[in-house]
N, C-alpha and C positions, 0 to 999 in steps of 0.2 A: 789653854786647851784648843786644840786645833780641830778640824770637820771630820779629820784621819786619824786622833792619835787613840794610840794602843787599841785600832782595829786590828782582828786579827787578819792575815788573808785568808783566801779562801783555800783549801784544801787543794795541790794537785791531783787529778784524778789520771790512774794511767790509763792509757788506751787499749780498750778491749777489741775484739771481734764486735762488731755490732755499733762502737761505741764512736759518733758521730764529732764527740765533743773535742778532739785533738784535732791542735790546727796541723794543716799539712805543713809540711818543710817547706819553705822559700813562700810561704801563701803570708798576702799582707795581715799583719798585727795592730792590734789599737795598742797603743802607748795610755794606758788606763788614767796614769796620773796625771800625765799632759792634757787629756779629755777631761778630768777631773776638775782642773783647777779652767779651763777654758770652759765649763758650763757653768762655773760659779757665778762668773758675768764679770758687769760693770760693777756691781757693788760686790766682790770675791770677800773681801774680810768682814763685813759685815754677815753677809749672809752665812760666813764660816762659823761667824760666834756664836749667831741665833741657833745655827745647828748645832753647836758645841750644847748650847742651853737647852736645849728640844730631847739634846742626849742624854742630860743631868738626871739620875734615880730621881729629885724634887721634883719635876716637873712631870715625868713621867706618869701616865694614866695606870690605874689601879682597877683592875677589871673585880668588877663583884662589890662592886662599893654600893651603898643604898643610895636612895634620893639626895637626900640628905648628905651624905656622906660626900658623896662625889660633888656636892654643888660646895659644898664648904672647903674640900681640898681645893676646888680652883680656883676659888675666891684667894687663897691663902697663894696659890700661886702666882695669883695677880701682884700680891702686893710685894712679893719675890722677884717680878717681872720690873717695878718700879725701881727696887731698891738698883737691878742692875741695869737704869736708866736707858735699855733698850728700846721701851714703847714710846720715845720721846723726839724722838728725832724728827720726827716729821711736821712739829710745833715751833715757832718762831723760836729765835737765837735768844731774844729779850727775857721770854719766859722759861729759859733753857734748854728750850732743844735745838736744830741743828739746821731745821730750812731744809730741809734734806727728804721730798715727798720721793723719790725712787728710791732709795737706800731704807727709808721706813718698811716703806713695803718689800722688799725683797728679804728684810730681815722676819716681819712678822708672818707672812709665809707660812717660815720651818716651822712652828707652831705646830702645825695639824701633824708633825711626826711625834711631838711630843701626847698630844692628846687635842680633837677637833674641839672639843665643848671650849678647851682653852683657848683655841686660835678666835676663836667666833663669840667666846664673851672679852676676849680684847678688844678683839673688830667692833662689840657694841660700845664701849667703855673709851675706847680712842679714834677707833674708825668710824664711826657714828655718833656717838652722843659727843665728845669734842671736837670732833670732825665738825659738825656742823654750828658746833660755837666758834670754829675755828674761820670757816668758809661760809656761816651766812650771819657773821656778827660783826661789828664797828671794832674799831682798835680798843677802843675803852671797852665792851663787853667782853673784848679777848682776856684784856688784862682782870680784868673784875670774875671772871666765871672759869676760865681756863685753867689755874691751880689747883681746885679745888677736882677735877675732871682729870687734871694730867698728874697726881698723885694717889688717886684713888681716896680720898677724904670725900670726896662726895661722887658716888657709883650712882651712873645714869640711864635712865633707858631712851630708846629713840621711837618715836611713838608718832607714826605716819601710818602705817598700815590699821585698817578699820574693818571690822570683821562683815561688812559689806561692801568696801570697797578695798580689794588687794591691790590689784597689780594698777586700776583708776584710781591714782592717787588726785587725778585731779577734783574729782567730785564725790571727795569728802565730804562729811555733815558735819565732824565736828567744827563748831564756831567761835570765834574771837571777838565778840563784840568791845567796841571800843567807846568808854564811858567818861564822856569831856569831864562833869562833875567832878569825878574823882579821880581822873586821868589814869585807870585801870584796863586794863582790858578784862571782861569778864571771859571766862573757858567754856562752854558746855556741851554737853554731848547730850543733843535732841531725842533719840531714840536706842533701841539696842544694838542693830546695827551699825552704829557712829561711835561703839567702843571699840578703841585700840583694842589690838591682841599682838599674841605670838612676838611682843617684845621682851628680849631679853634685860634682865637684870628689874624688869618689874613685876616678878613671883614674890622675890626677899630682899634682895641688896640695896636695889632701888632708892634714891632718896628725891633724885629729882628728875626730870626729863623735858626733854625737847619735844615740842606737842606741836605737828603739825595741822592748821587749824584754815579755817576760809576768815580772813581778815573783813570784816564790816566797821564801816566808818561813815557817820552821818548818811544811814540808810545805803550806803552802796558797798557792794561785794567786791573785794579788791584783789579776790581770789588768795591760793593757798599761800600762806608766812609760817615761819617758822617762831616758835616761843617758849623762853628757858622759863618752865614752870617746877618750883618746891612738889612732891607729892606726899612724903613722910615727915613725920615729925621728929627729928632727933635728939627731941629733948626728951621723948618719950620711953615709956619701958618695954622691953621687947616682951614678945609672947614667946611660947615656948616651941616654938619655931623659929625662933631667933627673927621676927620681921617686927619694925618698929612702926607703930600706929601714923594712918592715914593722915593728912591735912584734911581740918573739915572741909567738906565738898569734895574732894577725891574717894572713889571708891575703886576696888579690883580684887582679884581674883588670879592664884596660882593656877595656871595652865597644865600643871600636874607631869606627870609622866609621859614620856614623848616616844617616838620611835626609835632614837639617836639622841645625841648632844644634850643628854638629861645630867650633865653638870652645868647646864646653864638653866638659870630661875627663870622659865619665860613667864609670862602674864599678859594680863587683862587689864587696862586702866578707864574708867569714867569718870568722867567731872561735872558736877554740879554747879552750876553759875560760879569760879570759883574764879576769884578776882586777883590777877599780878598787875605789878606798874608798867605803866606804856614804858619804860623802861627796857622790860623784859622782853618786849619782840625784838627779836636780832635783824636788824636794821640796816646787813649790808644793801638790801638791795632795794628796800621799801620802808618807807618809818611814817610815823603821824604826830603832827606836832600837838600841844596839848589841846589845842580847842579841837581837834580829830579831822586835820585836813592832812589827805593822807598824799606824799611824793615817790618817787622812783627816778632813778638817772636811767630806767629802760621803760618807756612809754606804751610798750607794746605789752597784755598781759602775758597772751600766749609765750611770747619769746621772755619774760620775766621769769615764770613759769618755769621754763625748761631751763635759764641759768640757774634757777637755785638748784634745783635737781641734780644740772649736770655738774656742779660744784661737790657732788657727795659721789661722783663716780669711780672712787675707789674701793667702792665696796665691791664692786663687780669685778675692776683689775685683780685685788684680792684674791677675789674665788677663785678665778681661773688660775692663779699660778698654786693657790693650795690643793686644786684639784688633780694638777700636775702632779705634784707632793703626793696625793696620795695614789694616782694611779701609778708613779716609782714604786713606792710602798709594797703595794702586790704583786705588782712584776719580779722585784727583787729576791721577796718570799715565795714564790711559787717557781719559778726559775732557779733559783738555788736548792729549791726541794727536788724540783725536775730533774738536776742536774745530778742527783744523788740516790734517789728513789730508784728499785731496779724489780721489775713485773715483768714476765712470763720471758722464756727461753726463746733465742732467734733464733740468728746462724752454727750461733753456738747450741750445744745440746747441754753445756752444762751452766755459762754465764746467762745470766738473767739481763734484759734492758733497760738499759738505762728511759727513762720513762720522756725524757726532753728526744729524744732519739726517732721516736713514732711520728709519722709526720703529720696525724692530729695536731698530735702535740707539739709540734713545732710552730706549727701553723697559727694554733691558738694563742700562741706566747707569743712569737717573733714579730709576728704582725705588730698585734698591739706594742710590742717594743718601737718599733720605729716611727709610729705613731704619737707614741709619747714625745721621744726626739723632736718629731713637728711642732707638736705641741709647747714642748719646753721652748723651742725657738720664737715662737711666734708670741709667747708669753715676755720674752727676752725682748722682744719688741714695741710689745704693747707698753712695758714698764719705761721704755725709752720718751716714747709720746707722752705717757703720764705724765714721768717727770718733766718734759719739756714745757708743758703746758704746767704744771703747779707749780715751778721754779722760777716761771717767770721769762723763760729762756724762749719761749714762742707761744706767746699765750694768745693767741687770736681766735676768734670766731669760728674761723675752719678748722685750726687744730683742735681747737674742743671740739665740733661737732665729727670729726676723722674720731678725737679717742671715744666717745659717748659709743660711734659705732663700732669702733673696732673690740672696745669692750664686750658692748652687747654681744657679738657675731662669737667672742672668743669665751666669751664665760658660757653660752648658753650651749655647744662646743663642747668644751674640757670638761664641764660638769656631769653631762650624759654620757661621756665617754668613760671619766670616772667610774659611771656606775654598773658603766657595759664589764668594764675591764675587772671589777673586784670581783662581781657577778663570774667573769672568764678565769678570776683565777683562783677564786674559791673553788670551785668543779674542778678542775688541774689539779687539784689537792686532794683531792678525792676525801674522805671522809677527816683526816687531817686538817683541811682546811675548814671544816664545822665544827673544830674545837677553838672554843672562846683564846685560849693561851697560842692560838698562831695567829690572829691579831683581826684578818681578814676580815670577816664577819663583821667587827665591829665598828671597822672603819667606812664599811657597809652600810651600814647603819648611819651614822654620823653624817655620811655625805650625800646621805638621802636626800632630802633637804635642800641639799646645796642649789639641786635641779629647780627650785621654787622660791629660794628667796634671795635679794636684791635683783629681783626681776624674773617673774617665769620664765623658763626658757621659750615656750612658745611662743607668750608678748615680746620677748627681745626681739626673736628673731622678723617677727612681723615691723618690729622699729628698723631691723636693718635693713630688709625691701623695700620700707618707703621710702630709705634712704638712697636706694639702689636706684629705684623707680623713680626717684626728684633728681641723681644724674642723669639718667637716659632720656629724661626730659629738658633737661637743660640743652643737650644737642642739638633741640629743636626747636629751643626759641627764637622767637623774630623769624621762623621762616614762614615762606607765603604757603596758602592751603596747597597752589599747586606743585611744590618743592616735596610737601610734606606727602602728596598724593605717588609723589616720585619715590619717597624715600617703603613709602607701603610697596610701589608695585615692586622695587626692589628686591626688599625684605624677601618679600614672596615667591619672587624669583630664588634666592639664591636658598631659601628651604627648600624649592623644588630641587634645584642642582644636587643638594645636600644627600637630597632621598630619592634620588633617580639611580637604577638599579645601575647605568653606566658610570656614573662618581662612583658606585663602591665598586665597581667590575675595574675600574682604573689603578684600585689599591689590589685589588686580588690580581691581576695581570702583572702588576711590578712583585710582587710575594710568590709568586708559582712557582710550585716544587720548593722553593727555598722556605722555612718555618725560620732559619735563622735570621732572611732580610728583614722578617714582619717582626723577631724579636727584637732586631738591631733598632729596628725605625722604634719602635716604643721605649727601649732603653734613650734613646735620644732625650737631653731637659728640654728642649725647644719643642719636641712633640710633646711631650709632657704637660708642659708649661701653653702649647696651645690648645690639648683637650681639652685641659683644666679651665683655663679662660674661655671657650668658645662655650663651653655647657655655658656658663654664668652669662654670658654676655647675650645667649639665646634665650634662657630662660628668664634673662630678666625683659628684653624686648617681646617673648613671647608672650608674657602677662600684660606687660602697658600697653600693648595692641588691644589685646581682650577688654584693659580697663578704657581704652578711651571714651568711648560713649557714656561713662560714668561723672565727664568731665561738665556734661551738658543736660545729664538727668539732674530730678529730682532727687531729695534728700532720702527718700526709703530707696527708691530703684539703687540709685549708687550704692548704698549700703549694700543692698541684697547682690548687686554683683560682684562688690568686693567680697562680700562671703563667700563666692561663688567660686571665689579662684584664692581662698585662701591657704588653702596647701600646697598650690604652685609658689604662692609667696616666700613660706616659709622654706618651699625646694630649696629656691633660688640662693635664700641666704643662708644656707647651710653649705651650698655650694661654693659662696661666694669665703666663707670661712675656712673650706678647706684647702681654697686655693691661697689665700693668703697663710695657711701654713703651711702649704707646700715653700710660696715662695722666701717665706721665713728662714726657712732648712735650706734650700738653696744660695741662697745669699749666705747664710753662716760656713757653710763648706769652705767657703774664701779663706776662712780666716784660721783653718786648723793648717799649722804650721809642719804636722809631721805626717809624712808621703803616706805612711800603710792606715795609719787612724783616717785620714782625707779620703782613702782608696774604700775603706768600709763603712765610712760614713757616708760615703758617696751609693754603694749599694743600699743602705738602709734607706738612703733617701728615693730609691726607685723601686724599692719597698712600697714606698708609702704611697708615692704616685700610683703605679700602678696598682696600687690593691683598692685605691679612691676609684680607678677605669673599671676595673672589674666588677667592683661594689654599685657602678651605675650602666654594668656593662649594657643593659637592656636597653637605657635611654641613647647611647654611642649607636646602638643596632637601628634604634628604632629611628632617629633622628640623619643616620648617615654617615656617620664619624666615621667607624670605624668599617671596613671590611669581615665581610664571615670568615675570611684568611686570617686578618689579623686576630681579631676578636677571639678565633680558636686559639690564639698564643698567648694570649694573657696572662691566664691560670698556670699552664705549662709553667712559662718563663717564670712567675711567682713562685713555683715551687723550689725551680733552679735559685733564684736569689735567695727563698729561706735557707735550702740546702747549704749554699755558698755562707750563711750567716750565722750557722747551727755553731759552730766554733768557736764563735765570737761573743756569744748570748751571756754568759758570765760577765765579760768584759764591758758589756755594753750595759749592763745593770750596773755593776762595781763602778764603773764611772760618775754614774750619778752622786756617789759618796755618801751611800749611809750604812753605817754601820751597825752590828746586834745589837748595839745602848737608841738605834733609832726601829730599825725591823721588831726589834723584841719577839719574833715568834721561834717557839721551840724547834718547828722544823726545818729554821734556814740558819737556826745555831749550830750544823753540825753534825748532830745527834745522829741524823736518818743514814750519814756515812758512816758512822761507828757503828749500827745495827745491820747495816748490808755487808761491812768488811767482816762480822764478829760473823754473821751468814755463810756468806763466802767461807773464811778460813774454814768451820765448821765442816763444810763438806766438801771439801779440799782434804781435810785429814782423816773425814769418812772416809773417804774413795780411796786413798794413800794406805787407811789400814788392812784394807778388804774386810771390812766389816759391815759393808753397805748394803744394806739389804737389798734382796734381788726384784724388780720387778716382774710384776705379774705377766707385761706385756712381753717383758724377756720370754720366758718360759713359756710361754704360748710358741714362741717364735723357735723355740730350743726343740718344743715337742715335735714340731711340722717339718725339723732339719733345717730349720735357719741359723742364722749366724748368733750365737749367745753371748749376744749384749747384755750389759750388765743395767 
């Protein structure tokens, strides 16, 4: 089974009076199936079959399910997921899978089309809980603890978050003390605050987990390790909840009912002085030998610290590309409803509109369509880096520290946008889309969530500024105070040039009377491409000016002025995210091979550019960029490119390749065509019989000697 087979297509629609959706004659064409197979990527077959699976009636989500119900269906389809050795490839060759970290990931993905609780209790089950026997354990722990993890015989939770410290993973409470005597390490969770939460697979399934804990050895804190600790007994008898009795010293708690993703068991886990073998701390990066003399081949905590972490950053790659997944999802759904749905009479007095045709509604759609394209590209990229760095193919320092960021910047990114977009296309739907059976809503739900866990999006994004703000400092090392006093008065000059009323009276002199030079100059990539950079490259120098003095205070001062400017921070690298999928989508244009799909890919791509200029049109005004000439052409031209893209908007969903067995909602099965055609004919053969009853407003019109319209 293939990503396309026995889809149906989509319906042609003829072209009415009003009806926006027929392309003109000789106007460029996307080649659907050529887009098709060219967004499937570097791993096309694989990602084909996960979709194949995602399509499967089994796997599919079951809306109305109880608690219960739902968490034992996906459990059941977990162990469906093994039988068809898909979640394994991302696992050494030795223990049967494939070495193969970008092909894992781009298959488990499609998941979130089958049902989100599914995609995010694999992600805990192989993305996490073996994930991190995978990437922070010795070769002997891989082979000793990895079966049991990669066949689902022992279902794991991952147990780093602590319901006082989320997103500071570093200053955990819970502890590992380390006991020479017995050469144990003891577990505990000092206070309430210092229990785990919100892990999945530790409400019910749960048998064992990875507890990250502050390592102590011989009186000193060695900071956070990681440790494969038993918490169930499975020798024991289940209760009538099906959950099998605690190990003594482990205690928890079902986390119950959730907003979303309530087919996954989240929980609560605490431990009692509960004692594993030095054995069981996974030891790539840090071990203690038995008299509790504790080594590391990274000397450094802090940088210790952030390798084991950035070792588990595929949790993050992940989300961003299923967020992608599901902001397709409801574009697909709502734009094939749009595309069919027909409300109140135009040009015509007797056809109805087509509801994708309004230019709301165009606007509302289309955008976020080309958005998503960025999105997918830049996702297409990011999986590139992964893989290069997990394969082994360029595993260095910087290239981790480029994907750590580029993750952060793009999950934190795809995930809000995610929720902007189900949020846009549930309302598009009009009451339709608040019915549970057109899908929307749900997946609403599910992906709630997504915005807060493997990293809040706000904390990411503050990781990616300081990322941003330790380049622009690097520019400047080794030079002398008076180099650097040069590089200020600079600076300052050239924001003056920026916002002096003659730099913008220079762009408004070359645009006068012409709207079309100010729209040409902005269609340009290289303007584009240098709005796009110059916001980021200003906003990030505009902050580490602000911050320098922070460089030479005190420990409170610095803090309190890093507060001070931290939503410029966050500007910046949101900024800095959407230029890099701009220039994602740019760069991918290269590679479509057929003239009219390149020709419409290429306006969607100046879609997206400009609607990021318009979207910060204020700060372009207020900073200089742009011209009140130009500036006035923004919008305009925006509207001409959706207009230009109104035709295509079927095709550019249909591309993506999912088909009713992945959409599942009633209204983009069809249906809403056969109720408007059954409309139509209806009063077509009213009018045809003369039996139509007469309006009121006729006869008004009959009585005063008007003309008698029927």
């Amino acid at each position: 089974m293939t990503a396309t087979s026995d889809r149906p297509a989509v319906a042609p629609r003829a072209s009415t009076p009003g009806d926006a959706s027929a392309t003109p004659q000789g106007e460029a064409r996307v080649d659907v199936a050529s887009l098709e197979k060219l967004l499937l990527g570097r791993w096309a077959d694989l990602r084909a079959t996960a979709r194949a699976t995602a399509g499967e009636q089994a796997f599919q989500r079951i809306e109305g399910l109880s608690l219960r119900e739902h968490r034992e269906r996906v459990l059941e389809q977990m162990h469906l997921l093994v039988g068809k050795g898909q979640v394994w490839r991302g696992y050494p060759e030795r223990l049967g899978g494939a070495d193969d970290a970008g092909g894992n990931l781009a298959g488990f993905e499609e998941l979130v089309a089958a049902d989100p609780s599914l995609q995010i209790k694999a992600g805990v089950q192989w993305g996490l809980f073996g994930a991190a026997i995978l990437h922070l354990g010795t070769p002997e722990q891989q082979d000793r603890l990895l079966p049991g993890a990669m066949d689902l015989s022992v279902p794991g939770a991952f147990a780093m978050t602590e319901i006082g410290h989320g997103s500071d993973v570093a200053s955990i409470a819970t502890t590992a003390t380390y006991d020479p005597e017995t050469e144990e390490f003891v577990i505990h969770t000092p206070f309430r605050g210092a229990w785990k939460d919100y892990l999945g697979n530790a409400g019910v399934h749960g048998v064992a987990a990875v507890v990250f804990a502050q390592l102590i050895t011989k009186n000193v804190n060695h900071g956070v390790h990681a440790f494969y600790v038993p918490i169930r007994d499975t020798d024991g008898e289940r209760d009538e909840l099906g959950r099998l009795p605690f190990l003594p010293g482990v205690g928890g708690e079902d986390d119950g009912q959730k907003g979303g993703l309530n087919g996954i068991d989240n929980g609560r886990l605490h431990f009692d002085h509960v004692r594993i073998p030095r054995t069981d701390l996974l030891a790539r990066y840090g071990s203690v030998d038995a008299d509790g003399t504790y080594s590391s081949t990274i000397e450094s905590p802090g940088r210790r610290f952030f390798t084991m972490l950035g070792s588990l950053v595929q949790g993050r790659v992940s989300l961003d590309g299923a967020a992608v997944t599901a902001s397709k999802l409801g574009l697909a759904i709502a734009v094939r409803y749009g595309n069919e749905r027909r409300q109140f009479t135009g040009a015509s007095a007797t056809e109805e509109v087509v509801l994708l045709d309004y230019g709301t509604h165009k606007r509302r759609l289309i955008v976020p369509i080309a958005e998503t394209y960025a999105a997918h590209f830049a996702h297409d990229r990011l999986l590139d880096l992964f893989h290069s760095v997990f394969s082994g193919e360029e595993d260095t320092p910087e290239q981790r520290e480029d994907l750590e960021t580029t993750a952060a910047a793009l999950k934190a990114t795809s995930t809000r946008f995610a929720l902007d977009v189900l949020q846009e296309t549930r309302e598009a739907c009009g009451g339709a889309g608040f019915i549970t059976a057109n899908r929307i809503t749900s997946l609403r739900a599910d992906l709630d969530v997504y915005a807060t866990f493997e990293g809040d999006n706000t904390v990411l994004l503050q990781l990616v500024a300081k990322r941003l703000l330790a380049d622009y400092g690097k520019q400047f090392k080794g030079i002398t105070p008076g180099q650097m006093a040069r590089v200020v008065v600079e600076r300052a000059g050239d924001m003056a040039l920026h916002r002096t009323p003659l730099k913008r009276a220079a762009q408004a002199l070359a645009d006068v009377g012409d709207p079309r030079r100010a729209a040409g100059h902005l269609r340009d990539p290289e303007t584009q491409r240098a709005l796009l950079t110059d916001r980021v490259e200003t906003m990030v120098a505009d902050v580490a000016q602000a911050l320098r003095p922070a460089q030479k205070a005190d420990p409170e001062t610095a803090t309190n002025l890093f507060n001070a400017h931290q939503v410029e921070l966050v500007e910046a690298a949101r900024a800095h995210a959407e230029l890099l999928r701009w220039e994602a989508f740019t760069q991918a244009l290269d590679t479509i091979e057929d003239a009219g799909t390149r020709e419409v890919l290429t306006t969607v791509r100046d879609l997206f550019g400009l609607s990021l200029v318009e979207r910060h049109l204020a700060w372009y005004l207020l900073n200089g960029r742009l011209s009140t000439q130009r500036a006035r052409t923004v919008t305009s031209y925006l509207d001409r490119l959706i207009d230009r893209l109104r035709p295509h908007a079927q095709d550019l969903v249909d591309a993506w390749g999912y088909g009713p067995e992945h959409l599942r909602a009633t209204i983009a099965s069809g249906i809403e065509k056969e109720r408007q055609d059954e409309a139509r004919d209806y009063y077509r053969r009213l009018r045809a019989s003369g039996d139509e009853p007469r309006s009121e407003k006729s006869l008004r019109k009959a009585a005063k000697g008007g003309p008698q319209a029927r």
